[in-house]
C-alpha positions in Angstrom: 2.4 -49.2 1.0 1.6 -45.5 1.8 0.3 -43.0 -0.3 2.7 -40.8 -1.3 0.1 -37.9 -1.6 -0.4 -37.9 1.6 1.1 -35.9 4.4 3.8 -37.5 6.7 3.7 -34.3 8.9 0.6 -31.9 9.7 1.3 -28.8 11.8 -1.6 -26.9 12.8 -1.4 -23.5 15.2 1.7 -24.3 16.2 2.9 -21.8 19.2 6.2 -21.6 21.1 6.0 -18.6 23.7 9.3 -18.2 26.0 9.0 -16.4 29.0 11.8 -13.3 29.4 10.7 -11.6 32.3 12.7 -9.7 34.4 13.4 -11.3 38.0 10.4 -11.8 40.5 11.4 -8.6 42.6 12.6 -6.5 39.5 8.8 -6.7 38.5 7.6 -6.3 41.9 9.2 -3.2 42.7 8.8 -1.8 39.2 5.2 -2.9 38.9 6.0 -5.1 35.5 4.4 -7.9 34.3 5.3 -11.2 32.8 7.3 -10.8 29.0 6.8 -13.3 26.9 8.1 -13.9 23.4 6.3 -15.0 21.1 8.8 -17.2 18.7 6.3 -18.7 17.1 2.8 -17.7 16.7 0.0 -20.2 15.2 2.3 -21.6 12.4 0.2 -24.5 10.1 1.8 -26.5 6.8 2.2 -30.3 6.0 4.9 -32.0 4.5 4.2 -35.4 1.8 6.3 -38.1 1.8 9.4 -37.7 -0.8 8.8 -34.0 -0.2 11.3 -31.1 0.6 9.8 -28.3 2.8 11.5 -25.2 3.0 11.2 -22.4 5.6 12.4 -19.6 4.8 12.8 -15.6 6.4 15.6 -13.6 8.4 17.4 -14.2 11.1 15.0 -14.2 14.2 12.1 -15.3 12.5 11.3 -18.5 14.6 12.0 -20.9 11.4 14.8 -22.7 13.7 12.0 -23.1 16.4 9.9 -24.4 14.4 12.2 -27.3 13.6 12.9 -27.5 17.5 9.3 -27.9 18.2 9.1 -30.7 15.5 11.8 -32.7 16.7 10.3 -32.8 19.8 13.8 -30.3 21.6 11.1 -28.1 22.8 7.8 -28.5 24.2 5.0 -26.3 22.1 3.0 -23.5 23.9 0.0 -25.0 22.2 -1.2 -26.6 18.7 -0.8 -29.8 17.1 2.1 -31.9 15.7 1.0 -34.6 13.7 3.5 -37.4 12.4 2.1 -40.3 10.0 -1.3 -39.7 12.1 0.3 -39.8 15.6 -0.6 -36.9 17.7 3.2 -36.0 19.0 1.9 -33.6 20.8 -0.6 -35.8 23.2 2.6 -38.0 24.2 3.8 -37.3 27.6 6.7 -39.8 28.3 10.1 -41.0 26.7 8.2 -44.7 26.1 5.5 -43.3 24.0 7.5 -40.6 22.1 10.4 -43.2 21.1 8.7 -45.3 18.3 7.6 -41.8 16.5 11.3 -40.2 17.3 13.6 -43.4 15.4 11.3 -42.2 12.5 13.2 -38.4 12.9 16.7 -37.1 13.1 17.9 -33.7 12.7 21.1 -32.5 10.5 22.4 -29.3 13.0 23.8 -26.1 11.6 26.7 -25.9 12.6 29.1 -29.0 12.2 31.5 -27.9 14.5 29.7 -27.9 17.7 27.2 -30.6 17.2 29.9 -33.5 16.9 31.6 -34.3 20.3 35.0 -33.7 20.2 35.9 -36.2 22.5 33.8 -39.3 20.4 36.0 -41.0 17.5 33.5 -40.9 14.5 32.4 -44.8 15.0 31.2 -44.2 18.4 29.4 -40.5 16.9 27.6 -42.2 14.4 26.9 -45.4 15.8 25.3 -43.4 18.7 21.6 -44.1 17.4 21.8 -47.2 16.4 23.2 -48.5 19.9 20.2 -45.8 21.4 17.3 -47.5 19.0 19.0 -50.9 19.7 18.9 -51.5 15.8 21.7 -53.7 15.1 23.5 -56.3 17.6 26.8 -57.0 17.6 30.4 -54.7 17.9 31.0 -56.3 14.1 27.6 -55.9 12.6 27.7 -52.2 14.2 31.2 -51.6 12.8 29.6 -53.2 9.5 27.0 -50.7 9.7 29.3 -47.5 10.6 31.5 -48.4 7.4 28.8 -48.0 5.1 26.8 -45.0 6.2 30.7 -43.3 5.5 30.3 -44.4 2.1 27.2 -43.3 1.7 28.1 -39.9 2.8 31.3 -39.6 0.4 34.1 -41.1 3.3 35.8 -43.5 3.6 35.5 -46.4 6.4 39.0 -45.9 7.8 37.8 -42.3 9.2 35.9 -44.1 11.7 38.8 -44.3 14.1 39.4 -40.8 13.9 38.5 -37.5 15.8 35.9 -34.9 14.4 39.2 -31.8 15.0 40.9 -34.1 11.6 37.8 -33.0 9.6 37.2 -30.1 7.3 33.5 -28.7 8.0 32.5 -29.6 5.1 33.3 -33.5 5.9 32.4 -32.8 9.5 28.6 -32.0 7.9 29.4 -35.3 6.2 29.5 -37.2 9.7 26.6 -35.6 10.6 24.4 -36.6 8.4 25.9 -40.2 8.3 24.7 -39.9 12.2 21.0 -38.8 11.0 20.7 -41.6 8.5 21.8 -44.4 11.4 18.7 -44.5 12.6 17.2 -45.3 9.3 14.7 -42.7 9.6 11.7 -41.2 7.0 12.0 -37.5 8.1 14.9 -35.4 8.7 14.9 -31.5 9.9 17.8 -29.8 8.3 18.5 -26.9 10.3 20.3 -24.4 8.0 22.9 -27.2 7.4 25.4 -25.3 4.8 25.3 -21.7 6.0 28.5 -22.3 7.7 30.2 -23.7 4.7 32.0 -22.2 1.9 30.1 -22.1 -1.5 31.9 -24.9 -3.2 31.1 -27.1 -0.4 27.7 -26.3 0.5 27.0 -27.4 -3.4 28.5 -30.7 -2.8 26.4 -30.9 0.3 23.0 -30.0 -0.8 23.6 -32.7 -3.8 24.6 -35.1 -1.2 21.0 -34.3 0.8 19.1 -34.5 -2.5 21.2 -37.7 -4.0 20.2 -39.3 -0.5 16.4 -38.6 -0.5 16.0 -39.8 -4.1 17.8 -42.8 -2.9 15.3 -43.7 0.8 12.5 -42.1 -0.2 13.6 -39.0 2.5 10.9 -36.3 3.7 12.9 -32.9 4.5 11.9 -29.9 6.5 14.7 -27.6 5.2 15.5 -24.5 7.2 17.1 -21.9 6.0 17.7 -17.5 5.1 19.3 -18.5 1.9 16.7 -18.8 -1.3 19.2 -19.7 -3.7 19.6 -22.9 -1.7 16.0 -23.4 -1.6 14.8 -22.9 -5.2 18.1 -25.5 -5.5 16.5 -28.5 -3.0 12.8 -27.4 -2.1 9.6 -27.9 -3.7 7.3 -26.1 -1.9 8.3 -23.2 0.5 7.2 -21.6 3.5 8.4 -18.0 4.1 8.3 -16.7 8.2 8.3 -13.1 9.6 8.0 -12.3 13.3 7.0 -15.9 14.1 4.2 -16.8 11.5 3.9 -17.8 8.0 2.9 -15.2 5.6 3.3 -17.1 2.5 3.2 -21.0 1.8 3.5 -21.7 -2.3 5.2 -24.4 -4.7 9.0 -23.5 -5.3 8.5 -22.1 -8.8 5.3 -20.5 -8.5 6.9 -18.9 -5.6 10.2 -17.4 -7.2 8.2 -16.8 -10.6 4.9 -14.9 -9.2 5.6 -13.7 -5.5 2.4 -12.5 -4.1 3.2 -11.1 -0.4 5.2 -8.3 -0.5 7.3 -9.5 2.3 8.5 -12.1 -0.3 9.4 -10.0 -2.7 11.5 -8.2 -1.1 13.7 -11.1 0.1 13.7 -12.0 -3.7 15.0 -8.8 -4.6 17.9 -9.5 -2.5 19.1 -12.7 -4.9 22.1 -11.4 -7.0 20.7 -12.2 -10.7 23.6 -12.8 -13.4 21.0 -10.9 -16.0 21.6 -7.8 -13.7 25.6 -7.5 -13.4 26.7 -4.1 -12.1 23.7 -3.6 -10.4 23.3 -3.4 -6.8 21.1 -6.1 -4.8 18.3 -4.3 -3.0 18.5 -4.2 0.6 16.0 -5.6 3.1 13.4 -2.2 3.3 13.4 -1.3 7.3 14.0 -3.4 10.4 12.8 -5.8 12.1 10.1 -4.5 14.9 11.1 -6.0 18.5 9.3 -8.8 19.1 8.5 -8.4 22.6 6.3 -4.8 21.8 5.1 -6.3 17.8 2.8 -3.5 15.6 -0.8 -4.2 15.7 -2.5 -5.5 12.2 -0.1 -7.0 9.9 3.3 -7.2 11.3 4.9 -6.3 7.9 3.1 -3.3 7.8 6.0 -0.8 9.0 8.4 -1.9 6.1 5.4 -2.4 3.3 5.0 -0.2 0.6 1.4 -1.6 0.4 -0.1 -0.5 3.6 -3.3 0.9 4.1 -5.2 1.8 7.3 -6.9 -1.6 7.4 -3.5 -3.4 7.6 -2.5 -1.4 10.4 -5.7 -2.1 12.1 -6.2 -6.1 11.6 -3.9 -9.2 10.9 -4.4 -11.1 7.9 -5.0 -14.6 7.7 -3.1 -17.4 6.3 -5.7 -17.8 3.4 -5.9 -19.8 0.0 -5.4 -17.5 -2.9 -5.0 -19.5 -5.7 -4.4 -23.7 -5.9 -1.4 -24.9 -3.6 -1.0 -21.3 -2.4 -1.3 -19.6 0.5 -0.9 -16.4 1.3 -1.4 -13.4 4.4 -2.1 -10.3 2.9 -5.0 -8.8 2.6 -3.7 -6.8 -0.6 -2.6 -9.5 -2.6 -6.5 -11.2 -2.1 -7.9 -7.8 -3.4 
């Protein structure tokens, strides 16, 4: 039986670079290079087995990449994706890559455009199981489709009908009956209540943690809300401009923030001990990410910088045990 210390996922220098150059004869005539974004820039974490992983940062900040590049929806610019051992990244073909990809599934933000409209909800969940050729049989299927509903809070007799007769909050439902037909040990949920009202994203996130109590799940949870994490993570990974500045256990993270980056998001959290006063905004924008600032990318919104931030880019380093941290102000 595996170890459940170890890690089911290793990501090391992970990179996704897109290329937004302007047309061939744009650049020729105006003398321009290639552009290149760099949505991801030499991201590293692991993920045990049982264990939620959050990412968390604003919008832009490559954390929905990131699960991309895991699930294998885009191809990385360079590093390493490890899964229980198995180099993901050194498979080249549909043959090789299908064994590792049964073990994965992916729960998609919004639960209105990743359900075909024109698939009844047997055919929608029953979709990997027919793909992984798991189950034989129309009845053993049908079996099959009835009790993944259950799990997920419906009923069987939904199976006949059309996503539109769903609420998004049921339609989420149907997606992650989808994600758990595969019977898989890891599932990226990409932001996966943010377009849900508050009573329902509750319901949902107890349904995600109800369900990896239940199969012994592994999550990597992405999402801008930290109320929701602190709620289902336990350790958390917070992004800006494409890399990781901060990588801590849950608590230690909302109880003793060490990169200022991060303590500004937590400033934004409304606090019930704080009534009548306002939340503190996000300090500055965002730099655009095809020009970034030299050093430490956070150094044009912290109130922390010195010359030598401007001037070099901190590491991800060890600070203290189980956390991680890029700043060289919070090692002094």
């Amino acid at each position: 039986m595996p170890d459940k210390d170890t890690a089911l996922l290793n990501v090391t220098g992970l990179k996704r670079y897109f290329d937004v150059s302007r047309p061939f004869l744009n650049r020729v005539f105006e003398r321009q290079k290639r552009q290149y974004l760099k949505a991801v820039n030499g991201v590293s974490f692991s993920i045990k087995r049982g264990e939620t992983f959050a990412l968390v940062g604003e919008s832009g900040c490559g954390k929905s990449t990131v699960a991309h590049l895991v699930v294998g929806l885009f191809p990385p610019s360079s590093g390493k994706i490890e899964f229980d051992g198995i180099n993901m990244t050194a498979l080249k073909n549909r043959a090789q890559l299908r064994p590792v990809r049964r073990r994965m599934a992916m729960i998609f933000q919004d639960p209105y455009a990743s359900l075909n409209p024109r698939w009844r909800v047997s055919n929608i969940i029953s979709e990997p199981i027919k793909a992984f050729g798991l189950i034989n049989g129309r009845q053993a299927i049908i079996q099959r489709t009835s009790a993944l509903l259950e799990q997920v809070g419906l009923s069987p007799q939904d199976s006949s009908k059309f996503p539109h007769e769903f609420s998004g909050g049921q339609r989420q439902r149907i997606s992650i009956a989808r994600a758990l037909a595969g019977e898989p040990e890891f599932i990226v949920c990409d932001e996966p209540t943010s377009a849900l009202d508050v009573s329902v994203q509750a319901q949902i996130l107890n349904l995600i943690k109800n369900l990896q109590t239940k199969f012994g799940l592994s999550y990597l949870f992405i999402s801008h809300d930290l109320a929701v994490v602190r709620h289902i993570a336990d350790h958390v990974g917070v992004m800006y401009m494409g890399r990781l500045c901060e990588i801590a256990p849950v608590n230690t993270l909302f109880q003793n923030p060490c990169h200022p980056y991060t303590r500004m998001l937590l400033d934004t959290i409304p606090d019930i001990e704080k009534m009548g006063n306002e939340c503190a905004p996000p300090q500055g924008e965002i730099p655009n990410p095809l020009s970034p600032p030299s050093g430490c990318a956070f150094h044009l919104r912290c109130p922390q910088a010195t010359d030598h931030c401007i001037n070099n880019r901190p590491e991800l380093e060890n600070i203290a045990s189980d956390v991680k941290v890029a700043c060289f102000q919070a090692r002094s």
